[in-house]
C-alpha positions as CSV (number, residue, x, y, z in Angstrom):
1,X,2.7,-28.1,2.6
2,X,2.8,-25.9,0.0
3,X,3.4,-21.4,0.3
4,X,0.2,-19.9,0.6
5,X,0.4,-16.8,-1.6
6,X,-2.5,-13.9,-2.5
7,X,-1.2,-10.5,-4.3
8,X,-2.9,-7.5,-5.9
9,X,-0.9,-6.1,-9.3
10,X,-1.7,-3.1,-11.9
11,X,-3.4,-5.1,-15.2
12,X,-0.5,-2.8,-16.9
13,X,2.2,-3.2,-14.1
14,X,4.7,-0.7,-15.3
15,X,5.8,3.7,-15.1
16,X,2.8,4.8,-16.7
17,X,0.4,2.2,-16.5
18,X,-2.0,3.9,-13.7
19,X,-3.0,7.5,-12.5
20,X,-4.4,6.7,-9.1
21,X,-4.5,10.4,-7.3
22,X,-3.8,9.8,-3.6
23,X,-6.0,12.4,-1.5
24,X,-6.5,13.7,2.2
25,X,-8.1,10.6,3.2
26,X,-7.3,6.5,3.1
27,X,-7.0,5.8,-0.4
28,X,-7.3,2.2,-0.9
29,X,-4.5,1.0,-3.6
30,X,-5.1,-2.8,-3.7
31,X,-6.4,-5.6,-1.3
32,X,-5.7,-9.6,-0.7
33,X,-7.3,-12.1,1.3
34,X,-5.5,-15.1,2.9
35,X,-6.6,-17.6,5.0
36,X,-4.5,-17.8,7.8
37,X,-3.1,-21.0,10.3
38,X,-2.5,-21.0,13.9
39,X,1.1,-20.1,14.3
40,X,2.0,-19.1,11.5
41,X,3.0,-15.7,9.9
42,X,1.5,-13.9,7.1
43,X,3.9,-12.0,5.7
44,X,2.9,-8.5,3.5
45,X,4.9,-6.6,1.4
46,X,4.0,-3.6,-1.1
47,X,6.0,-1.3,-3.7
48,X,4.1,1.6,-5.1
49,X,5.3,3.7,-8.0
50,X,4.3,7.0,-7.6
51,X,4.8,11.0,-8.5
52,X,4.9,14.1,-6.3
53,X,3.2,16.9,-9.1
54,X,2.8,20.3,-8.7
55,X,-1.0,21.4,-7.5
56,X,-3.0,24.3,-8.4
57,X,-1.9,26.2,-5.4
58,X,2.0,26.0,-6.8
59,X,2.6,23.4,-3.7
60,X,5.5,20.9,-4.9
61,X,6.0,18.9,-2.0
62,X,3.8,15.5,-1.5
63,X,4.1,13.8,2.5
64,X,2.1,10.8,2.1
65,X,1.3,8.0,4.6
66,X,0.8,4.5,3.7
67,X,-0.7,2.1,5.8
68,X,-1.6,-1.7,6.2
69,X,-5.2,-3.0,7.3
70,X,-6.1,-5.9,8.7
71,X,-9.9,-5.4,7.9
72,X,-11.4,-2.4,5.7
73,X,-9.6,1.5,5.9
74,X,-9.9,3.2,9.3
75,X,-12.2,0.4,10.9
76,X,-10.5,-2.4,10.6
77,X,-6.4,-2.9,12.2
78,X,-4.0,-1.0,11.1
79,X,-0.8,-3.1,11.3
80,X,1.8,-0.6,9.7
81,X,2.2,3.1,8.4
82,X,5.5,4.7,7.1
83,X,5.2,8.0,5.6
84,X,7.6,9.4,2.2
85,X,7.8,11.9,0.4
86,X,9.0,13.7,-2.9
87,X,8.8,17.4,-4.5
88,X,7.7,17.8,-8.2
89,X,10.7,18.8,-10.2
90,X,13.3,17.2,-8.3
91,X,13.3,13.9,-7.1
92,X,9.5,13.3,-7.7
93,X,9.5,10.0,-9.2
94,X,9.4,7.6,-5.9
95,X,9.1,4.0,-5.2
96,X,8.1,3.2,-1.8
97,X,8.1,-0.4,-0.4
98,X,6.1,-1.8,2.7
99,X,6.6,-4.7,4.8
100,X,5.0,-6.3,8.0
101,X,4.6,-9.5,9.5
102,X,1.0,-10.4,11.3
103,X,0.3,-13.4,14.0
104,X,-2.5,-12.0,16.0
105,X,-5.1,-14.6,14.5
106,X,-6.2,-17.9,16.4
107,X,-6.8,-20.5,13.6
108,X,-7.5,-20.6,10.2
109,X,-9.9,-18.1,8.8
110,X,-10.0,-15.7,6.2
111,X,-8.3,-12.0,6.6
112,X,-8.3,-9.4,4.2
113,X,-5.8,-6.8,3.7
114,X,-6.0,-3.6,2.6
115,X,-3.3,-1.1,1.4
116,X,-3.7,2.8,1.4
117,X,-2.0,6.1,1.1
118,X,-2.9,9.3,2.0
119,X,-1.6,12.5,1.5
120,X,-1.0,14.7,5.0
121,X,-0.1,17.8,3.5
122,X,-1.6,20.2,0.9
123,X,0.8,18.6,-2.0
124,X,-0.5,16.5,-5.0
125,X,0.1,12.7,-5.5
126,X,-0.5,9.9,-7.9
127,X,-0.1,6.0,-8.2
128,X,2.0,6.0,-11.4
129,X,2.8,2.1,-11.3
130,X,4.1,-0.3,-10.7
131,X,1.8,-1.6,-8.1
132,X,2.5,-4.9,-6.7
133,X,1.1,-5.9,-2.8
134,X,1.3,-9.5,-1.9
135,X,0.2,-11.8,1.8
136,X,2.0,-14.9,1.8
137,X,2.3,-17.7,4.5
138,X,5.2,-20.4,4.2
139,X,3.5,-23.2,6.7
């Protein structure tokens, strides 16, 4: 049987090619839908290309939280968070990457994913690109 693969990209996939701002709450960045098997894994992965920048308070520093959804933002699952961060000026050109494995279905039906980010503190954030999130199942 063949991979099972569903993935969300940028139409312009590269530095530059997005300004998604990332605020105080879930900020959706891309979802997939899969349908799933009995016993068998779908695996997720993510990489976001994003910028800490300097906000109108003179705060540098960006903390921001990215999670995985089985279902929509806040209602649905979450499955995974990991939090990064970056200050403008220095170091705050980042790529994060996201992973996590998911078997808590019975049979084959459709799931949808979600990714987000969020930022905790009072910082500034944006999506600069690349954007790539994928669900894939190897039966």
């Amino acid at each position: 049987m063949a991979n099972i693969l569903s993935f969300f990209e940028l139409p312009n996939n590269v530095v530059g090619g997005a300004l998604i701002p990332i605020m105080n709450n879930a900020t959706p960045l891309g979802s997939v839908t899969i349908r799933t098997q009995a016993g068998i894994p779908v695996i997720l992965r993510g990489t976001i290309g994003w910028t800490a920048v300097r906000n109108a308070t003179g705060s540098s520093r960006a903390d921001i939280l990215y999670r995985l959804w089985r279902g929509a933002p806040v209602t649905g699952t979450e499955l995974y968070s990991t939090q990064d961060s970056a200050e403008a000026g220095r170091d705050r050109n980042k790529v994060t990457s996201v992973s996590q494995a998911d078997t808590e279905f019975g049979g084959s039906q459709d799931v949808t994913y979600t990714l987000t980010a969020e930022l905790v503190n009072d910082g500034a954030a944006n999506v600069v690109g690349s954007l790539t999130f994928y669900a894939a199942m190897n039966p």
